[in-house]
N, C-alpha and C positions, 0 to 999 in steps of 0.2 A: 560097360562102355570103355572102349580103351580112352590112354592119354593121349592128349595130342602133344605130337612131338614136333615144337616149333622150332628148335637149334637145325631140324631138316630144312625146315622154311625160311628163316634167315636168308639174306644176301651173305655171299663170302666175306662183304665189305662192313655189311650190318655186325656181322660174328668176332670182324677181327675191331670193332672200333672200342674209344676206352674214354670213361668219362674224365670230361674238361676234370684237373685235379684242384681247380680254385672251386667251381659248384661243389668239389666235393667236402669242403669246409665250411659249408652253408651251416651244416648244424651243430659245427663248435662257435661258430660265431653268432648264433642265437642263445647263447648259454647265459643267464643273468649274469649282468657283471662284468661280462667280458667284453675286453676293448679290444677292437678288432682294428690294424694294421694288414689287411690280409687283401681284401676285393678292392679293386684300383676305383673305385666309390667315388662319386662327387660329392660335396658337402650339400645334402638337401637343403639344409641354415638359408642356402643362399641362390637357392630357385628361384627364377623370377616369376612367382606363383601368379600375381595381380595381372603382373602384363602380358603375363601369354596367356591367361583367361581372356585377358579384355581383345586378345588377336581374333577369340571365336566370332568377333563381328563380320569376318569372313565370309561364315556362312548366311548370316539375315542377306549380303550384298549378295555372294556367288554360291549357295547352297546347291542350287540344280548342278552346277559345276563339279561341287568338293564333293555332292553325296552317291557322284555317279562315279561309273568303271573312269579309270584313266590311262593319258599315254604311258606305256609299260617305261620309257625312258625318264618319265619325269612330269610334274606339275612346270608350265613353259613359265608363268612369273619367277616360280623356285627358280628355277634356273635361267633366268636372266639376271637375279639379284646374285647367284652365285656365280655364276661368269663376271659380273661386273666388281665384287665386290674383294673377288681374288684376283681380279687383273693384276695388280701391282704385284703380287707374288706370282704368280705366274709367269710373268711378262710379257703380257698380253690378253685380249681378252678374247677366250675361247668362245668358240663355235657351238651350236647348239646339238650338233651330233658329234662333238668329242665330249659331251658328258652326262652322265645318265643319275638319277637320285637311286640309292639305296633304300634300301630296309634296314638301316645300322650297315656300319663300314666291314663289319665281318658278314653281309652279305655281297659285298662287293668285290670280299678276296673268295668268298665261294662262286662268285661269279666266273671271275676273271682267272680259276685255276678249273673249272668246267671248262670253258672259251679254251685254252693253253694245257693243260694236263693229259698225258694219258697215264693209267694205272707202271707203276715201274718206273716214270720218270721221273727228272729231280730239281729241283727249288735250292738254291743258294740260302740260305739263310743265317743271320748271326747266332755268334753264340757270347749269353743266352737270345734269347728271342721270348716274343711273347705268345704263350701258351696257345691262347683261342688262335694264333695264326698256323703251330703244328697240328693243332686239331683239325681245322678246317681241311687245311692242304693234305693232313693224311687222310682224311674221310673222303677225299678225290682220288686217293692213291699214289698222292705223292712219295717221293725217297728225298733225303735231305742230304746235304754237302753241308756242312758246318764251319764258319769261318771266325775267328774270337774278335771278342770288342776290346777296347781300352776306350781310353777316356775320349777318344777322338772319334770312337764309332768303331764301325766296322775295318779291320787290317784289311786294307788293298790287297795290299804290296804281296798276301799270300792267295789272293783268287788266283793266278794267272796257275802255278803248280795245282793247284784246286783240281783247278777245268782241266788242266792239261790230262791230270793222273785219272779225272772222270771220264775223258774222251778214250783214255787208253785200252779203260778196262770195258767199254763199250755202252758207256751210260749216255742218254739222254738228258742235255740239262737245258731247261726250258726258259727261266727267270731267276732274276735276284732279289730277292726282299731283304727290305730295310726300312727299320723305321728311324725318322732321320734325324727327328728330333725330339731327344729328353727322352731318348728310347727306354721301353718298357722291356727287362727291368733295370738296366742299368742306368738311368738316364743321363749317358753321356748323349754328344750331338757330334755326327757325322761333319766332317769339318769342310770349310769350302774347297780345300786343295784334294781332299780324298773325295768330294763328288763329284770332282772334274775328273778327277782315276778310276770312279766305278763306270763313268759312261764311259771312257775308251777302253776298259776294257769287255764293258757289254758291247759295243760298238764290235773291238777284234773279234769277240768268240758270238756275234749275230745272235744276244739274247734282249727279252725285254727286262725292262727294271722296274720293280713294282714299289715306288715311292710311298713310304703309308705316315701318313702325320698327322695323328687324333692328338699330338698335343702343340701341337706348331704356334698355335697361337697365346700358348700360356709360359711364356718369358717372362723373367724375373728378373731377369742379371743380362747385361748385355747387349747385344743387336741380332738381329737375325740374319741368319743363313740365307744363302738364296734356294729357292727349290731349284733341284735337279730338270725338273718341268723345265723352268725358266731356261736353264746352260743347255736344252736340250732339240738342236733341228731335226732331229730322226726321225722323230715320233715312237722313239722307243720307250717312253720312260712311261708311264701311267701312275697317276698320282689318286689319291686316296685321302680323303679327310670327313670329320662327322658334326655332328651336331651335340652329340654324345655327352663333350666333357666341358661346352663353351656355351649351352643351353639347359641340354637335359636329356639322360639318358633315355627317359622314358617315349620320349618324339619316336625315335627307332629312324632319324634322318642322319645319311650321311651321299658325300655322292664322290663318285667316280669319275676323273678326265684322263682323258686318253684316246688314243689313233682312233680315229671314226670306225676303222673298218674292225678292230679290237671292242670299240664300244656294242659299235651292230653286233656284232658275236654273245658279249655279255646281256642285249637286250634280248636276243632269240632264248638264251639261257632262264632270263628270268621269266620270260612271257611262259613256260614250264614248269616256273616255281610260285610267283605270287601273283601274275600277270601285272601287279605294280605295285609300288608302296600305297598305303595308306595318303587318300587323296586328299583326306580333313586332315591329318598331320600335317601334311604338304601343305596344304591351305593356311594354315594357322601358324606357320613356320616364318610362311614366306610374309603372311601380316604383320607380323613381328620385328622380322628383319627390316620392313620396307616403312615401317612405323616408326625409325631408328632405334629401335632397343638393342638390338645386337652392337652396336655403336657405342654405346651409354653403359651396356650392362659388362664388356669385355673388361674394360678398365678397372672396373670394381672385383672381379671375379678374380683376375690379377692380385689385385693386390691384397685380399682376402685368404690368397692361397700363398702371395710371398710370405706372410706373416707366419700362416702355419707351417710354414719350410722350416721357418726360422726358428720356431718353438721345437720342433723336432730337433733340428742340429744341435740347440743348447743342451737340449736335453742329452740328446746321444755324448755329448764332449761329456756332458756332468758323468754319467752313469754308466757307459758301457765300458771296457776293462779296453786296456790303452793298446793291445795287440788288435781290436778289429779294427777292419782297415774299409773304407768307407771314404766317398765324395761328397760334398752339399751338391745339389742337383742345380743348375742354372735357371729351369722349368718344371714345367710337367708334375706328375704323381709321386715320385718313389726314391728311396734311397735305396740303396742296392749296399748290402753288408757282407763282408768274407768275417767268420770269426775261425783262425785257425785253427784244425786236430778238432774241431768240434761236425759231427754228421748234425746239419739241422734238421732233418727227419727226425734225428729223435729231441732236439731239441724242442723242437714244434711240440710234444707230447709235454715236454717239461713247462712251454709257456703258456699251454692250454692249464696246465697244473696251475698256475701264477697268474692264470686271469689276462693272459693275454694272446693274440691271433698274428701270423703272419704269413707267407706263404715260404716254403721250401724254396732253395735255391736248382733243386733237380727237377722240378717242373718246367722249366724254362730252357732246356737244352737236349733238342730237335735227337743227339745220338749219343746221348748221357753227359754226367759230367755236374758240377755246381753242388757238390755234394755241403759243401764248408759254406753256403754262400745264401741269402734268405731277405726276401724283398720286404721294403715295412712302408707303405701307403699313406701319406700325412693331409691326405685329403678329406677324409669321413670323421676323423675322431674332431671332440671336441680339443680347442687348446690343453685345458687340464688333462683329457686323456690323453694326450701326449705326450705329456709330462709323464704322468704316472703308468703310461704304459711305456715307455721306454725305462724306465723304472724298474718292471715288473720284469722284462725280457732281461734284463741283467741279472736281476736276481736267476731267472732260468739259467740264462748262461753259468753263473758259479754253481750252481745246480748239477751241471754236469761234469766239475770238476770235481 
């Protein structure tokens, strides 16, 4: 019997695609012992495990409801308490057809680059960026335009040459993504005078702007930004947020606002993929929220998470050698570190040696590049592992010297 020869059967798209590079350190960081800096992880410690069991009462009240098919756009309580509950960020309170629930917010950027993609066209994105978003958008056939961060976010001031040198050479460019706040991995934050600059210039070169903020809500330092949403009458901006990193990854909620007729597009998309999220998720999401837990639990989660910022940056000033050059983050998951003349690809080998995980700084950059540069996640470890894993990555770093 012959072999079957599946690499004929492949899609061209299937053949050319390349595994997420953070799953692919799943099985150094199952290794005893090792403290892992590496998966952008919520601290399990501090799942609200009691009270979103006790949200299942959901079902004894609306079981015929949560255990049947549902609207592909969304559970409608879900999405009243989310329309209502991001007014004030928003600037108002959306419409029940400018936003639809996800299946996790990286089904919402596969949505909405189905809805807007064709194979060969191109997505603005920063550099670095985060991984699961060039994965996504290449799996749809995207090309990338690459534009660098500093501490303010994404440089303006160089899209306009960007576009101009993309238009020239005959490319398609469809959207800008950015994440806007306590971005992953650098987590700098888009500042209010360059989001007033990214919409004019979406606005001149007629693209949309794909606003994505799975950390928006975990500020540390500071006041917030206003969303782009909000500064935004076009209807061109489409905003993006989850449930992900301010409840629990494992829900699989996040949702999507944006132009009704952008939304109708991503809902035809999805009635092709899941025909909906999970309707008991949604149910028990929306119990929760409307229970005031999401209320009660933000503040804690906050400040749970300032504290381990804060364990990290001691650490990093105590132990890392005085040439890397590194921010405290305001928010969010991650410190983002250059350690110069050092490749962390192989240093990553050295701190898998040393017991400890974090991710390459070249995964993160859409058309190379961050080769000296390597993200460390202060979310999952315990305090003490963060201590002694910023410890250990030092030791790596002289390692290489």
């Amino acid at each position: 019997m012959s072999q079957l020869d599946l690499g004929s059967l492949f899609s061209d798209r299937a053949n050319s695609m390349k595994p997420s590079p953070i799953r692919e350190l799943m099985s150094y960081i199952k290794q005893p012992g090792m403290i892992s800096f590496a998966g952008g992880n919520p601290d399990p410690r501090i799942f609200p495990i009691t009270e979103f069991a006790q949200s299942a009462k959901i079902l004894e009240r609306d079981g015929k409801t949560a255990l049947q098919y549902g609207a592909t756009d969304g559970y409608e309580p879900l999405k009243d308490f989310v329309a209502n509950w991001m007014a004030p960020r928003m600037g108002r309170l959306t419409k029940p057809e400018e936003l639809i629930i996800t299946s996790g917010s990286q089904q919402g950027m596969d949505l909405l680059c189905a809805a807007l993609i064709n194979p060969g066209e191109c997505v603005v994105v920063e550099a670095p960026t985060y991984p699961g978003a060039i994965h996504t958008m290449r799996n749809r056939g995207a090309e990338f335009i690459t534009i660098p961060c500093d501490a303010d976010g994404m440089k303006i001031d160089m899209l306009p040459e960007a576009l101009n040198d993309a238009r020239s050479a005959g490319r398609v460019v469809k959207f800008i993504y950015s994440i806007v706040n306590f971005q992953n991995p650098s987590g700098s934050t888009l500042s209010s005078e360059r989001r007033g600059k990214l919409l004019k210039v979406a606005e001149d070169y007629g693209l949309i702007v794909f606003e994505d903020d799975p950390y928006g809500h975990l500020r540390y330092d500071g006041i917030h930004e206003p969303t782009m949403f909000s500064m935004d009458d076009s209807g061109r901006v489409v905003y993006a947020c989850s449930f992900s990193k301010i409840l629990a990854p494992g829900a699989r909620v996040a949702w999507v606002t944006g132009h009704p007729d952008i939304v109708r597009k991503m809902v035809m998309v999805k009635q092709g993929a899941d025909m909906c999220t999970s309707l008991v998720a949604q149910a028990m999401v929306a119990q929760y929220c409307t229970d005031g837990c999401m209320d009660s639990f933000l503040p804690k989660i906050v400040s749970h998470y300032r504290a381990k910022r804060d364990v990290m940056a001691s650490a990093f000033a105590r132990y890392l050698p005085s040439d890397a050059e590194y921010s405290v983050p305001a928010g969010g998951f991650f410190f983002w570190i250059r350690v110069p003349g050092i490749d962390t690809r192989e240093l990553f080998k050295k701190g898998i040696e040393r017991g400890v995980a974090f991710v390459n700084g070249s995964a993160f950059y859409a058309n190379g590049g961050g080769e000296d540069y390597l993200r460390a996640c202060f979310t999952f470890a315990t305090q003490d592992e963060l201590d002694e894993g910023a410890r250990r990555l030092s030791l790596a770093i002289a390692d290489m010297n």
